[in-house]
N, C-alpha and C positions, 0 to 999 in steps of 0.2 A: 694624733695628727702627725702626720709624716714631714718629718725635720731634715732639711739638705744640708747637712754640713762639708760637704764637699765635693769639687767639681773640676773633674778632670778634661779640659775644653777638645784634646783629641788624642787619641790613642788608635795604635796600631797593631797593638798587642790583645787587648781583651775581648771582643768579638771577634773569631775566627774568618778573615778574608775580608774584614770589613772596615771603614774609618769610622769611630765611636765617639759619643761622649761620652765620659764615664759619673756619674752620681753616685755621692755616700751618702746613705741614710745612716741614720742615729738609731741607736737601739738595736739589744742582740737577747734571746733566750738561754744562750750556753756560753759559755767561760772557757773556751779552750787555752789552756796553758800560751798555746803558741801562736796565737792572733796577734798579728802585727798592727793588731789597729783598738788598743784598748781608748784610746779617747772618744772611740765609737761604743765602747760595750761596757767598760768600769771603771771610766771616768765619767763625775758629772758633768751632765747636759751644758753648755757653756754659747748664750745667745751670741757670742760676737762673732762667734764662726756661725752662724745661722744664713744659708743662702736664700732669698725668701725665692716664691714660684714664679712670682709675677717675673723679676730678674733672669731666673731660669727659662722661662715661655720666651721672653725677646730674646736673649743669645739662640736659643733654639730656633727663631722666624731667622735672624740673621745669618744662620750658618747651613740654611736649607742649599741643596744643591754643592754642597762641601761635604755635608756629613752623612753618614749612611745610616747609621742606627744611633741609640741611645743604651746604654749597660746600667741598669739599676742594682746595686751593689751596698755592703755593708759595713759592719752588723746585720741586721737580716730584717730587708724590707716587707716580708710578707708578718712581719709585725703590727705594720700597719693597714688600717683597716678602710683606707682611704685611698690606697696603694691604688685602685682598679680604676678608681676616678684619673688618677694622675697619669697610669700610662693609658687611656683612653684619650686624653689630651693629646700625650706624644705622638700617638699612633694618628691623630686628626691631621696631625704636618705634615705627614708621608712619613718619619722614621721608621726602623725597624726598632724591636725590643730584645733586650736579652735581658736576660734575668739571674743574678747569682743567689741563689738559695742554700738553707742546709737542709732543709725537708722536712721542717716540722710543723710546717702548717699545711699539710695537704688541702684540705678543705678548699682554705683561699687558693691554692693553687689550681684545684678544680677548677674553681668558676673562671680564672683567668686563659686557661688551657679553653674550656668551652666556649667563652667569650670570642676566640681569637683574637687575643690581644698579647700571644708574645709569641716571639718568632726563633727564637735558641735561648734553650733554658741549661744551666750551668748548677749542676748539683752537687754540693761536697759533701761527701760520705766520709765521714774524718775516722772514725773505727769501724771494728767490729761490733756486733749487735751486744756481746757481752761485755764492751768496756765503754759503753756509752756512760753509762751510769755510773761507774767509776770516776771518768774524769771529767764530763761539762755535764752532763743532760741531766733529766729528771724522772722519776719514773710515768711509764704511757710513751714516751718520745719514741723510742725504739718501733714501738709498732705503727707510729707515726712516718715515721722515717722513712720504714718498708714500704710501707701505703702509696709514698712520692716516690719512690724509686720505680714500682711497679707503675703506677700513674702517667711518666713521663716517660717509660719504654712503650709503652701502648697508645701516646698522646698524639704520633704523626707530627711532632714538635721537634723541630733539626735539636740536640741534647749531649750533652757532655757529663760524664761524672770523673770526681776529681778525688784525691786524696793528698793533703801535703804530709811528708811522712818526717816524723820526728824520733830519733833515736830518745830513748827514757816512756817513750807512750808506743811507737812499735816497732814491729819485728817481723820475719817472716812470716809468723804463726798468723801475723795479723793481716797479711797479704792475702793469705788464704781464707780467712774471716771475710774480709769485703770482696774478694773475687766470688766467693759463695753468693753477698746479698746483692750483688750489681749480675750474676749473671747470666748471661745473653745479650750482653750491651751493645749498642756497638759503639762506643769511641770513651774511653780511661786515659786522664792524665795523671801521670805520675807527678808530683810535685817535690822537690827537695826543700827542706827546710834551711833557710838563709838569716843567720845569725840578724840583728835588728832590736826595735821597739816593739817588745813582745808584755803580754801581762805577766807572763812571768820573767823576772828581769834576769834568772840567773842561766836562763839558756843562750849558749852561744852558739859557736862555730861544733865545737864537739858536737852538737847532736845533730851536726849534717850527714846523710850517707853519704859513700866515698859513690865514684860511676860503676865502680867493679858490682858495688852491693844494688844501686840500682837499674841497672843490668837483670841482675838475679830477682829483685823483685815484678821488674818487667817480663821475665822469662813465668815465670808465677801465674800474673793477672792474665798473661794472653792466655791461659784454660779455661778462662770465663769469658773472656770480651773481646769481641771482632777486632778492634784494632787498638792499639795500648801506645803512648805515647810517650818520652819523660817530657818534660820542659822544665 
């Protein structure tokens, strides 16, 4: 069952061009070291943050003609299998949808691509295909992975792929790793990694890159992807 524990009533920042709501779903299939949001992924489930739907469906009728889309967010909603139900809802009020994934459930993403039921999909490609397994995923994931990245360059679905980059998991060598599996894209955010409540609690500020090094890694990704951003 798909758990809302969190609700960001508007943002300006997470859907590109857009005023958003933002929803956290509960539940995540990888462990990245550097997830700012372990209460979403390896901390127990905890009902009193639970926002029920019924609550979410009225702020949503009340804030129609304010708000432009809804961002469904994590941990990683296409966990849930109920997921298609609920943005079929949103999509009934006029919003638009975007969607943050890490791409391991293609499948579910199919149907929701063909359904047309999301309207900008946000893919984080967090390694190379050879250090998946290393640090969060499982084995199969990786081909998984590939499956959604190919799936939403060919989907006619507005799409973003993202990477937040952390010194101790990458490096150059690893820029060139994901510019290999994203490309022909068109649109890569760079993301820096910003010290916080991470699962692992002993990263800080050290493993942020400096502008000079993201720079360099943006000079990198543009041989693979139409337009390469930092944020």
């Amino acid at each position: 069952m798909l758990r809302i524990t969190g609700l960001e009533r508007a943002s300006l920042i997470d859907y590109p061009g857009k005023v958003s709501a933002v929803v956290f779903t509960y539940g995540c299939n990888l462990r990245c070291p550097y997830c700012h949001n372990p209460e979403l992924v390896t901390e127990k489930f905890n009902r009193k943050f639970l926002i029920s739907q019924k609550y979410f469906f009225e702020f949503l009728k009340n804030r129609i003609g304010k708000l432009d889309g809804v961002v469904i967010t994590g941990g990683e909603p296409l966990m849930n299998d109920d997921l298609e139900k609920f943005i079929k809802k949103i999509k009934d009020l006029g919003y638009l949808v975007k969607l943050d994934t890490n791409g391991t459930y293609p499948s579910r993403l199919n149907t929701l691509i063909r359904k047309d039921l999301l309207d900008y999909i946000a893919m984080d490609v967090k390694y190379p295909k050879s250090e998946y397994l290393k640090s969060s995923a499982r084995k199969g994931m990786t081909e998984k992975i590939t499956e959604s990245i190919k799936m939403i360059m060919e989907s006619g679905v507005d799409y973003e792929f993202r990477t937040t980059y952390v010194k101790k998991f990458h490096n150059l060598k690893s820029v060139e790793g994901i510019g290999k599996m994203v490309n022909g894209a068109d649109r890569y955010y760079i993301q820096n990694f910003r010290a916080g409540k991470t699962i692992d609690p002993f990263l800080s500020s050290i493993n942020s890159f400096t502008q000079t090094e993201l720079k360099e890694i943006k000079k990198i990704m543009q041989k693979y992807v139409k337009k390469v951003y930092i944020r």
